[in-house]
C-alpha positions as CSV (number, residue, x, y, z in Angstrom):
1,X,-6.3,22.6,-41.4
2,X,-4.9,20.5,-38.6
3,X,-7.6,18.3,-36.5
4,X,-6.6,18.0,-32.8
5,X,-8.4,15.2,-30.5
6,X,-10.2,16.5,-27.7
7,X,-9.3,13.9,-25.4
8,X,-9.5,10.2,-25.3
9,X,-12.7,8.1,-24.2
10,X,-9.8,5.9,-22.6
11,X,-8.0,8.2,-20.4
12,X,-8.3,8.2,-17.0
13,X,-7.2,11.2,-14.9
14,X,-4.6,10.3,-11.9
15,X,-3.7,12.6,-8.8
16,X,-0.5,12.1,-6.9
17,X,0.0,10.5,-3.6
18,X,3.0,11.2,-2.0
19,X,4.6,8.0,-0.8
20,X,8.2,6.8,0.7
21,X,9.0,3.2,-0.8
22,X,11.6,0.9,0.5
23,X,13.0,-1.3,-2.0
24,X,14.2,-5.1,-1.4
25,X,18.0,-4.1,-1.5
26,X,17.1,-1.1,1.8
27,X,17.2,1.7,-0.6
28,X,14.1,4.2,0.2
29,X,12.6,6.3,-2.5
30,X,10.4,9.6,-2.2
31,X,8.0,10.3,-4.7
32,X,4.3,10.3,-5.9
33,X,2.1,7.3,-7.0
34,X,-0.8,8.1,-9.8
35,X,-4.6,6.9,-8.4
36,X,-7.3,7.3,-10.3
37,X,-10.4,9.3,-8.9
38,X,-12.5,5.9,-8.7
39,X,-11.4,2.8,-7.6
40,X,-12.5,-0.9,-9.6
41,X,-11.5,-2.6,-5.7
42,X,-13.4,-0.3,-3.6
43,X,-15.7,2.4,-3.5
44,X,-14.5,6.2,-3.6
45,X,-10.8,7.1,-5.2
46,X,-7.8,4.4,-5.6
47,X,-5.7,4.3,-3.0
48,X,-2.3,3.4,-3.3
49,X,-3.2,0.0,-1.7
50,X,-5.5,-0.9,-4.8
51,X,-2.7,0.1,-7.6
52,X,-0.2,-2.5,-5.4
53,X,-2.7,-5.1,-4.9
54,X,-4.1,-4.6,-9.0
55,X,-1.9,-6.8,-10.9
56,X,1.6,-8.6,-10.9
57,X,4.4,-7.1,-12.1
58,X,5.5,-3.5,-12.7
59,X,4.1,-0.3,-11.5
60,X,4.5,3.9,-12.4
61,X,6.0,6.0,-9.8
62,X,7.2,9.7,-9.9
63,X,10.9,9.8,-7.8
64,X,11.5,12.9,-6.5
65,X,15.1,13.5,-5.7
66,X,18.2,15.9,-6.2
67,X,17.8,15.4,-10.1
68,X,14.3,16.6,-9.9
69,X,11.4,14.8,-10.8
70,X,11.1,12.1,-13.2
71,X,8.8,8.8,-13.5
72,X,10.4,5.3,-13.1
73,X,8.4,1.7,-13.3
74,X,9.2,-0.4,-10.0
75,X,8.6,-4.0,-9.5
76,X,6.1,-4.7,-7.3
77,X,8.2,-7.4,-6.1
78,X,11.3,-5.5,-5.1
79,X,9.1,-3.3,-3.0
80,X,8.9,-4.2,1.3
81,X,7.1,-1.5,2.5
82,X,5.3,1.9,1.2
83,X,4.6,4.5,3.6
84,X,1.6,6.6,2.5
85,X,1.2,10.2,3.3
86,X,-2.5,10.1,4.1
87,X,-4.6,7.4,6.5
88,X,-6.0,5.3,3.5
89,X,-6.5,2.2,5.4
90,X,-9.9,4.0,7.3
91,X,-11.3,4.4,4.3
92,X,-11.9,0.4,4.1
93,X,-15.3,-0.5,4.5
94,X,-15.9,-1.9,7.6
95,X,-12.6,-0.4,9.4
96,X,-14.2,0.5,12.7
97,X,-15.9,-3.0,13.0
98,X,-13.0,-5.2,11.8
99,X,-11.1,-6.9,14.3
100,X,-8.1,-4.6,15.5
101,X,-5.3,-6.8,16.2
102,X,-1.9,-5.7,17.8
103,X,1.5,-7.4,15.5
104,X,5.1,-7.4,15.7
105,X,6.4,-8.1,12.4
106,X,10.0,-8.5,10.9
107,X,10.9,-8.3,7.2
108,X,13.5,-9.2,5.0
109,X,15.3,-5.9,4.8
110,X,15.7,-6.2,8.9
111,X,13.4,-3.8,9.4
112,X,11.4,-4.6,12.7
113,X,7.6,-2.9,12.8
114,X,5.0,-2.7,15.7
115,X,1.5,-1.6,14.8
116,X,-2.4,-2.5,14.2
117,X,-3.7,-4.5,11.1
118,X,-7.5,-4.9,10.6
119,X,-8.7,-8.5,10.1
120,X,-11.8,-8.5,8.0
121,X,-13.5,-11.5,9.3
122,X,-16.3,-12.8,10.9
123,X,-16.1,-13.2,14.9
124,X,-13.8,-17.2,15.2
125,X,-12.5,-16.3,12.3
126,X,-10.7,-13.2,13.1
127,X,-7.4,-13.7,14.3
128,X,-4.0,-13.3,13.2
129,X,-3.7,-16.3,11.2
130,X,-7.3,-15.5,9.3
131,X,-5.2,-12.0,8.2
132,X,-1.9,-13.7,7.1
133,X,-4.0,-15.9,4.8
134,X,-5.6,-12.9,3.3
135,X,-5.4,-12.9,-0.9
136,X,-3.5,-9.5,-0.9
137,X,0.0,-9.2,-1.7
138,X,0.0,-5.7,0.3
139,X,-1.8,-5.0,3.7
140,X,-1.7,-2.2,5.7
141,X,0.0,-1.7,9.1
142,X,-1.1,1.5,10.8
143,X,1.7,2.5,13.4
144,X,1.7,5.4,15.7
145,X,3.1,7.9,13.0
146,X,2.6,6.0,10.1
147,X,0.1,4.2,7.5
148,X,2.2,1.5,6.0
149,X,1.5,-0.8,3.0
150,X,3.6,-4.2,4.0
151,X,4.8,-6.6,0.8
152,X,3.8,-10.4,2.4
153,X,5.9,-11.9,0.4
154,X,8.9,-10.0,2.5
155,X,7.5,-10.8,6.0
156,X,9.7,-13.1,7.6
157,X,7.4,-13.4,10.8
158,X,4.3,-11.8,12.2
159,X,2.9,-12.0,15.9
160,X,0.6,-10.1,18.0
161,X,1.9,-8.0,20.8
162,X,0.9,-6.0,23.3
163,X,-0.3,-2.7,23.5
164,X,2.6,-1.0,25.4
């Protein structure tokens, strides 16, 4: 007679969020991130935002290419920018009250991006400054077709622009 666990009390069930990384070195990779259905950051599911920002080091992410699918553990500190497939940054609290400021920003891979970050912040202590001293290793940067999650420590300059 064989016994067979119903499940852990320690699992956590993930769902996939389709994501397009670009790695220190200007490789990009397609694939799928694993957020839980709660998030320990924020309320309502993980976003991809949270797994970044949840610890140092490495990460689990499913690479889907020619070779088919397989899961691979990325360094968080290799990685410049995720694009997300869905709008996760309106689902901060606060997002239509934040302070919506306008940036240019250039990275280390060359890559040059124009788009709107949200500075959490009381009024005085809302500009761009206030958001480059944020805690976060990884911010968002909405573009026009885009929701991006930005690595700081591979932004070589950040200032506001104009609404063209």
């Amino acid at each position: 007679m064989s016994i067979e666990p119903e499940g852990s009390e320690f699992r956590v069930e993930k769902a996939r969020s389709l994501a397009v990384l670009t790695l220190s070195h200007g490789e990009t990779v397609r694939g799928c991130f694993f957020v839980a259905g709660a998030s320990a950051r924020s309320t309502g599911p993980e976003r991809v935002c949270d797994v970044l920002n949840a610890e140092p080091g490495f990460f689990p992410f499913e690479v889907h290419d020619d070779a088919g699918r397989h899961t691979v553990l990325y360094n968080r500190g290799q990685i410049v920018v995720v694009e997300v497939e869905d709008q996760e940054a309106r689902r901060d609290p606060g997002y239509d009250v934040a302070t919506r400021r306008i940036v240019s920003v250039r990275l280390s891979t060359g890559l040059h991006v124009v788009g709107t970050v949200r500075v959490y912040r009381p009024g005085g202590r809302d500009r761009l400054s206030d958001w480059a001293r944020e805690a976060d290793q990884f911010r968002y940067i909405e573009t026009d077709g885009a929701t991006l999650i930005v690595n700081v420590a591979h932004v070589i300059e950040v200032s506001e622009a104009t609404e063209s």
